[in-house]
N, C-alpha and C positions, 0 to 999 in steps of 0.2 A: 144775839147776832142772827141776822136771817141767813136762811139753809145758801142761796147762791152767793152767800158774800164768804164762802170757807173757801171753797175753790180756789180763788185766786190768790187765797194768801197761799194754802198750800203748795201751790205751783211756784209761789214767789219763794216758799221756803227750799225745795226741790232746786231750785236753778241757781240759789245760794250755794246750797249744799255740791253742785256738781261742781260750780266753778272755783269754788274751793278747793275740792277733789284734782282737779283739774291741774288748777297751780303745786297745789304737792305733789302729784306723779311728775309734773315735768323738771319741776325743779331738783329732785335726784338724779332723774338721768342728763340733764344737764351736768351737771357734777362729776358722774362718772362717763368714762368712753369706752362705750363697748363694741367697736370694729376695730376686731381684732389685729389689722391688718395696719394698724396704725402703730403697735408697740408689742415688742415681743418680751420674754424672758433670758432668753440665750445669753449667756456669759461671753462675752468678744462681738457679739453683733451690733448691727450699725442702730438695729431698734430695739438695745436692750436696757436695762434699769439703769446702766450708768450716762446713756445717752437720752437719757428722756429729757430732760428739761432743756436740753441743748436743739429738741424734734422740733419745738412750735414756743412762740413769747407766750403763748398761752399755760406752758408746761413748765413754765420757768420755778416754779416751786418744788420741784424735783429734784430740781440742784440747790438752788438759793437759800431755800425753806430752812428754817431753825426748827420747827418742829414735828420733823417727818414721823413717817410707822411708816415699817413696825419698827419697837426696839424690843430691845433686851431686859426682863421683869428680873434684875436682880435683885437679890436680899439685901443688895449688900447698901442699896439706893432708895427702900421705900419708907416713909413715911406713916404709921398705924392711925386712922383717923377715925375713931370711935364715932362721931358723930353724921357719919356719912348715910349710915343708917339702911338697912335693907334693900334693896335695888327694887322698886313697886311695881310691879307688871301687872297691865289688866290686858294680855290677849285674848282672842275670840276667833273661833272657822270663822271664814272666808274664802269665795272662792281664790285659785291661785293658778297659775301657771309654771312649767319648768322650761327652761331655756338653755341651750348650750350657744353659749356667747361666743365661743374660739378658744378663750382665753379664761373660761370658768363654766359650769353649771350653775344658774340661778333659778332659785324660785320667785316670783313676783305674785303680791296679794292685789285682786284687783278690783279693794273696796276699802270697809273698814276691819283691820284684824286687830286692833285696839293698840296700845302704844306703850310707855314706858312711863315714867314722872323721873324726872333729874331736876334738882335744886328748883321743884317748884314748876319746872316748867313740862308740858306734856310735848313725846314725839311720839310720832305717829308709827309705827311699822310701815314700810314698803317691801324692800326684799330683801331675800338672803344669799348666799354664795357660799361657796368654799374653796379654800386653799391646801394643796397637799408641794411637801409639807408646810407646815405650822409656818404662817410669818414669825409670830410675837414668838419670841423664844424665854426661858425661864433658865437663868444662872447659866447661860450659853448653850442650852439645852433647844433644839427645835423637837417639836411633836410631830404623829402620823397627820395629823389634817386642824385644818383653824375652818370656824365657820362664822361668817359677818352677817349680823341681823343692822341694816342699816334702817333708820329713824330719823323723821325729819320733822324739825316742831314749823308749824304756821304763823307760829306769833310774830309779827312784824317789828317787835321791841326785843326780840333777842337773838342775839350777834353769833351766838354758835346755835347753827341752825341744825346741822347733822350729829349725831348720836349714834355710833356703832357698838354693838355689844358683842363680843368674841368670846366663844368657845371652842377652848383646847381637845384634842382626841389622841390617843394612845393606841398601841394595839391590843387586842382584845375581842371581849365578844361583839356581835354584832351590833351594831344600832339599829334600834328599834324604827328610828324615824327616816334614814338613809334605805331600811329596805324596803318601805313604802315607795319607793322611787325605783329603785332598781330597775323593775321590766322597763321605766320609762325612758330613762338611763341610758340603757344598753341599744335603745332604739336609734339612739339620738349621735349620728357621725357627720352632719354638719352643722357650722354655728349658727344658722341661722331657725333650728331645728326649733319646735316648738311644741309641746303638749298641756294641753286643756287638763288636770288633777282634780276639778270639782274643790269642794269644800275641804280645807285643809287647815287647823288647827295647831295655833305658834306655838301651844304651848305642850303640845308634844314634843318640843324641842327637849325640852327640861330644863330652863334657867332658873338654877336656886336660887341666887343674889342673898345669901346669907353670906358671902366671902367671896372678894373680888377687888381686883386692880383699878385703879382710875389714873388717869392719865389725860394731859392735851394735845395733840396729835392731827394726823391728819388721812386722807385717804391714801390708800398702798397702793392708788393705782393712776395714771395720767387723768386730769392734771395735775392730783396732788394737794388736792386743793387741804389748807391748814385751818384749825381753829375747831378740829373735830374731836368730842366727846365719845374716850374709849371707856369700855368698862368691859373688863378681861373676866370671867367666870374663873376662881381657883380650882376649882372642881375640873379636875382632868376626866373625862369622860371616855368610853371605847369604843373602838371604831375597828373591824375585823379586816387584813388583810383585804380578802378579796373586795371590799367596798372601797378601799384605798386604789387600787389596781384597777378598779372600774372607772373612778372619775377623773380617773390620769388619762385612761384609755379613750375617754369619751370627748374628750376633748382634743383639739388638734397634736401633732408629737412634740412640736414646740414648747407647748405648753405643758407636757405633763407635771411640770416641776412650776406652778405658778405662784413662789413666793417671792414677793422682794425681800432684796438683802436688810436687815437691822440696820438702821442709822443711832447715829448719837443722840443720847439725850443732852446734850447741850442744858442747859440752867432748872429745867423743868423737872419736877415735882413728881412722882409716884409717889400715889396715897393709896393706902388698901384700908377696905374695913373688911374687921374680922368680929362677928357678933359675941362668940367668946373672948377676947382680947380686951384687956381693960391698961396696959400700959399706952401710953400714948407717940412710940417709938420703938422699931422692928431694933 
């Protein structure tokens, strides 16, 4: 190949690569709605969980939906599925962003921070958030904080496009990767607040996927959208008072409590794999 004929492929491969990029950032925040001003939490309010599907035809899954999140991870409903097989994560730094949304703090990755593999198919990382307390509750139990790594696959042949992975948190000693954030945090008293974090690496989160819940489900937040891939980390993790207190604080006072209520599981399936577990039945 002569030296001026690389060029343009390169450029050709570059403006693939973008537009791809392109279509996966927007089609999560499509999915999720982040002004705040659109839906609250408040128990009795006119824009709160139980009025959400009834706000906009678009939210109509709120109410309607057979397979809302969070629910309830009882014992007493799940399924042992030995062959589900270790949870594969290939993350990578990235640069990232923190954002106070109104309605949550999120980190946003704004490239490639590498992705997940579920039954074959690869999602991508975009961002994460937290909930205080815990949506997903265990044996009617809620936790200090749930944190959602959402994931989004590109493949155009498959039908559940989003992939959220939840980790539970306790109180306890500090996290390690919550006080990386801290000063930025504490910065941060409107939603629309925004800081630049540099290179910041997912897998300082600590996702074992040696033992974990799966579930079909959907998003906890308008419109609700269904058909999302959970996988719940059993590993309760800690999380120290005062980082609890800070991203209650940091966020509007509406908000400090931003979990939706538990819905039914209706007909659906809780499978967990347990790598030690060899009966096929919890």
């Amino acid at each position: 190949m002569k030296p001026h004929q690389i060029k343009p492929i390169c450029i050709s491969s570059l403006l693939i690569f973008l537009l791809l990029f392109s279509h996966y950032s927007t089609s999560v925040e499509a999915q999720e709605v982040e002004d705040e001003r659109e839906f609250d939490y408040l128990q009795g309010s006119r824009k709160g969980p139980k009025q959400w599907g009834e706000m906009k035809k678009e939210w109509a899954a709120c109410k309607n939906g057979v397979m809302q999140s969070p629910i309830d991870l009882s014992s007493q409903r799940v399924k042992l599925i030995p062959n589900l097989g270790k949870l594969n994560t290939t993350y990578k730094p990235c640069n990232a962003t923190v954002k106070n949304r109104g309605h949550d703090i999120s980190m946003e990755w704004m490239g490639n921070a590498g992705s997940i593999q579920i039954n074959g198919t690869e999602y991508l990382l975009k961002q994460c958030h937290w909930h205080s307390p815990s949506e997903h509750s265990i044996n009617g139990r809620r936790h200090a904080m749930e944190l959602h790594m959402v994931h989004l696959s590109l493949d155009p042949n498959v039908t559940n496009k989003i992939a959220v992975v939840g980790v539970l948190y306790k109180i306890g000693h500090a996290n390690s990767f919550l006080s990386k954030l801290t000063r930025d945090v504490k910065s941060m008293t409107d939603q629309k607040a925004k800081r630049n974090m540099g290179m910041i690496d997912p897998r300082k989160i600590k996702i074992g996927g040696k033992n974990y819940y799966r579930y079909m489900g959907s998003l906890t937040v308008p419109p609700c959208t269904e058909g999302v891939i959970w996988t719940i980390d059993r590993k309760i993790r800690t999380v120290s008072t005062d980082q609890v207190k800070l991203f209650r604080f940091a966020v509007h006072d509406y908000a400090e409590m931003n979990a939706r209520p538990v819905h039914p599981l209706n007909l659906r399936e809780i499978q967990v794999y347990d790598r030690n577990a060899r009966s096929t039945n919890n």
